[in-house]
C-alpha positions in Angstrom: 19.3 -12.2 -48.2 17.9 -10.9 -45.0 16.9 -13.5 -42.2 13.2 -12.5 -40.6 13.0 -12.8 -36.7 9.9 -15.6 -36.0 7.1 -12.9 -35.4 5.1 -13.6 -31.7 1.1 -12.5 -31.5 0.1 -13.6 -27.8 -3.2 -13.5 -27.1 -1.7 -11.1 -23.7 1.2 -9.5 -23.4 4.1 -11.2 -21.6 5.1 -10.9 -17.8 8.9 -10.4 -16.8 10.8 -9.4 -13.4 13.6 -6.6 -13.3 15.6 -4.5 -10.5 15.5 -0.6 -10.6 15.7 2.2 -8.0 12.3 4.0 -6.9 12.5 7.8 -7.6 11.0 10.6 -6.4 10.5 13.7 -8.5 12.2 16.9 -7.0 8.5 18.4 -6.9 7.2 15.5 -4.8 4.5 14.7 -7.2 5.8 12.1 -9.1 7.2 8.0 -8.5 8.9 6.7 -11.0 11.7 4.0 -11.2 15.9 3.9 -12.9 17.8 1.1 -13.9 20.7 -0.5 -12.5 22.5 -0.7 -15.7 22.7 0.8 -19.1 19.1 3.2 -18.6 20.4 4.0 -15.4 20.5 7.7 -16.4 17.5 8.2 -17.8 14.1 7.8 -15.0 11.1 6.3 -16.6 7.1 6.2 -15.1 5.1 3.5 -14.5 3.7 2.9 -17.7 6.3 4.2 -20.3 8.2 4.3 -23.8 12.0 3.4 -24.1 14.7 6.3 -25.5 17.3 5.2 -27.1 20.3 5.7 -24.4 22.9 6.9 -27.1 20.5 9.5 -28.4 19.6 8.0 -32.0 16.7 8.5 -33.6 15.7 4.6 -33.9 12.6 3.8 -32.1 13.9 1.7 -29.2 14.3 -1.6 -29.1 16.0 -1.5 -32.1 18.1 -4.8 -34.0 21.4 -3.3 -34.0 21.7 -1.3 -30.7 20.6 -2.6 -27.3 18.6 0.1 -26.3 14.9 -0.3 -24.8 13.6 -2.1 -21.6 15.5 -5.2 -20.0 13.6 -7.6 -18.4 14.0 -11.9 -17.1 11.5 -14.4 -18.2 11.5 -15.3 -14.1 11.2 -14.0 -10.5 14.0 -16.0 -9.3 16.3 -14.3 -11.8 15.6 -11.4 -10.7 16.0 -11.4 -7.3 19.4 -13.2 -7.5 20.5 -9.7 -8.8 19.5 -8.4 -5.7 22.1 -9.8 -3.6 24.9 -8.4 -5.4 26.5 -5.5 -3.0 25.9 -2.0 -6.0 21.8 -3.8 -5.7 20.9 -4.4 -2.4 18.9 -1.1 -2.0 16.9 -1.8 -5.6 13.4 -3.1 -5.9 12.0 -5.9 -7.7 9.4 -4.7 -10.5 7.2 -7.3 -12.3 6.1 -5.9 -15.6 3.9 -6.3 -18.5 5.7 -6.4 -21.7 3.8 -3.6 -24.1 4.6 -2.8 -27.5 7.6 -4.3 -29.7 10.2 -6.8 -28.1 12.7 -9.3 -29.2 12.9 -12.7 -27.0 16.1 -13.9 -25.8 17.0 -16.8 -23.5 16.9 -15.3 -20.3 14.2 -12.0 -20.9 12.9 -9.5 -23.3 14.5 -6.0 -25.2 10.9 -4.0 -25.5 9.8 -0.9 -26.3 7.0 0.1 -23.6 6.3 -1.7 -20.3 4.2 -0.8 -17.1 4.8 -1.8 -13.8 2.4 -3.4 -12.4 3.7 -4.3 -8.8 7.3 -3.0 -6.5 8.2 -5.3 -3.8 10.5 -3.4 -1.6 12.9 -5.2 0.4 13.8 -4.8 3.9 15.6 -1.4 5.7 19.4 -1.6 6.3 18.8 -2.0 9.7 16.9 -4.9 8.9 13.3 -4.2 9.7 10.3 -4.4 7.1 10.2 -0.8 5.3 7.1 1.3 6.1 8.6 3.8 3.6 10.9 5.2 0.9 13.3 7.8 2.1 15.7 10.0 0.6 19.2 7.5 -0.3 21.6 10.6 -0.7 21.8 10.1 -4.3 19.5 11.3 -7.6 19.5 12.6 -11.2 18.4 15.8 -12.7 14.5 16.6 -11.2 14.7 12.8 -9.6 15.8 11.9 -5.8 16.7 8.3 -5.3 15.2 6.7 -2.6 15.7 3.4 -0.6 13.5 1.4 1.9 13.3 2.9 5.6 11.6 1.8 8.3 9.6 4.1 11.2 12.8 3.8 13.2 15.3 4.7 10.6 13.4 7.4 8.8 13.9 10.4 11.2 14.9 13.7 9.7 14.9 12.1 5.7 12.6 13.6 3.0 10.2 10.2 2.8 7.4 8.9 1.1 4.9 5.9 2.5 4.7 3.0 0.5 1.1 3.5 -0.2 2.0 7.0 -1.4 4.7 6.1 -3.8 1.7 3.7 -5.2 -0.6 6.9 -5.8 1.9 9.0 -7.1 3.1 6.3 -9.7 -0.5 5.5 -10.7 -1.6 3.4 -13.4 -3.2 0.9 -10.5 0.8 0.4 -9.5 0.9 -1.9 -6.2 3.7 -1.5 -3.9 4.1 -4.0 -1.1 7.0 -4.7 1.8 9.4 -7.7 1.2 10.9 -9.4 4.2 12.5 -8.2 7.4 12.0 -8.0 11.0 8.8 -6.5 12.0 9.4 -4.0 14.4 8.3 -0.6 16.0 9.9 2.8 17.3 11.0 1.7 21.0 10.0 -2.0 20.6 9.6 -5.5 19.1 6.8 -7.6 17.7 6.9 -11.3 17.1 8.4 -12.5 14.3 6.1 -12.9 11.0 3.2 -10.3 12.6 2.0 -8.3 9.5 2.0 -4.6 9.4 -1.1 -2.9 8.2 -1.0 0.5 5.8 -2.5 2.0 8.3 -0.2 1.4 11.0 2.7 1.7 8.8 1.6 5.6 8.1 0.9 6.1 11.8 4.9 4.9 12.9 6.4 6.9 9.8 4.0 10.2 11.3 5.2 9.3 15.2 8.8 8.8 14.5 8.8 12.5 12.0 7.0 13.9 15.0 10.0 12.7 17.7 12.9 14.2 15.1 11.2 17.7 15.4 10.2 18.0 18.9 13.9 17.3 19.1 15.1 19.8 16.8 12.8 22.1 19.0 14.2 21.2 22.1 17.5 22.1 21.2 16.5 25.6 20.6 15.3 26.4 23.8 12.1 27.0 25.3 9.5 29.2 23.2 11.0 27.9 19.8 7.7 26.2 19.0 5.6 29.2 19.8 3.3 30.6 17.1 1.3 33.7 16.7 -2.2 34.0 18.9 
């Protein structure tokens, strides 16, 4: 005799918290976001269906494998993960359970989630991040990316904040976690917050320096164009 799993109906779907890696299609024209773990290979959008990581045919999550989404009942959870070494450079997610899921203890295995907001945490320098910028790393079509600030961002294939946001869609909201506030050449007090529009204009300045460098080094006349 089989035993049933209790059957859930919520008037909403539930909320959870996860870590993953923002990603940038090799295009440019996509945001998307890879796990830390098990899906770790295979980039998924902001609203999205799990794939069974093995390849089977089961729709995902099914009883006897552990594919589908991963995600913690609680903030706090989630973040914890974040201090481990391999994590530092992830993002924390909050998500909207969609579709099929089984409850556990500690989170839900689902079949369809969307993001709903990305808090990024600080630049390795330790600064707030006014962008994502190239980590080194990727998959197939997909470019990893990590939090950079204005300062730190020179001469790295980047993305604002506000334009990872729009390339994601789906209303996706992605915000700046904590960190030092600062600017290219100088510091702010302590807790001053950063507009968008500010953010864009030190990203834009601090691209700008890197190639009036790069033009400087070839000699005068190498930023001439055609009259």
């Amino acid at each position: 005799m089989r035993v049933r799993l209790p059957e859930e109906r919520p008037a909403e779907p539930p909320t959870g918290f996860k870590i993953a890696h923002p990603m940038l299609s090799q295009d440019g024209t996509r945001a998307g976001f890879t796990g830390v773990s098990l899906g770790g290979a295979l980039p998924y959008g902001v609203l999205d269906e799990a794939r069974c990581v093995y390849g089977l045919r089961h729709r995902a999550p099914h009883r006897r494998c552990d594919c589908g989404f991963h995600c913690v009942h609680d903030r706090a959870s989630a973040e914890a993960m974040l201090c481990t070494a391999e994590h530092r450079a992830a993002v924390l997610l909050e998500v909207t359970v969609l579709g099929t899921y089984i409850r556990f203890e500690l989170g839900f295995r689902y079949a369809r989630q969307r993001v709903r907001t990305a808090t990024v945490g600080p630049c390795a320098c330790g600064a707030v991040a006014v962008a994502l910028a190239d980590a080194g790393w990727g998959r197939p079509g997909w470019r990893g990316l990590a939090a950079s600030c204005a300062g730190c961002v020179r001469g790295r294939a980047a993305v604002s904040l506000a334009t990872f946001a729009r390339l994601g869609g789906e209303g996706l909201r992605v915000r700046a976690g904590g960190g030092a506030v600062r600017t290219v050449g100088a510091d702010l007090p302590e807790g001053l917050g950063v507009s968008e529009l500010v953010a864009e204009a030190a990203l834009l300045q601090a691209r700008l320096d890197w190639f009036q460098s790069q033009l400087a080094r070839l000699g005068p006349g190498a930023g001439a164009g055609q009259g």
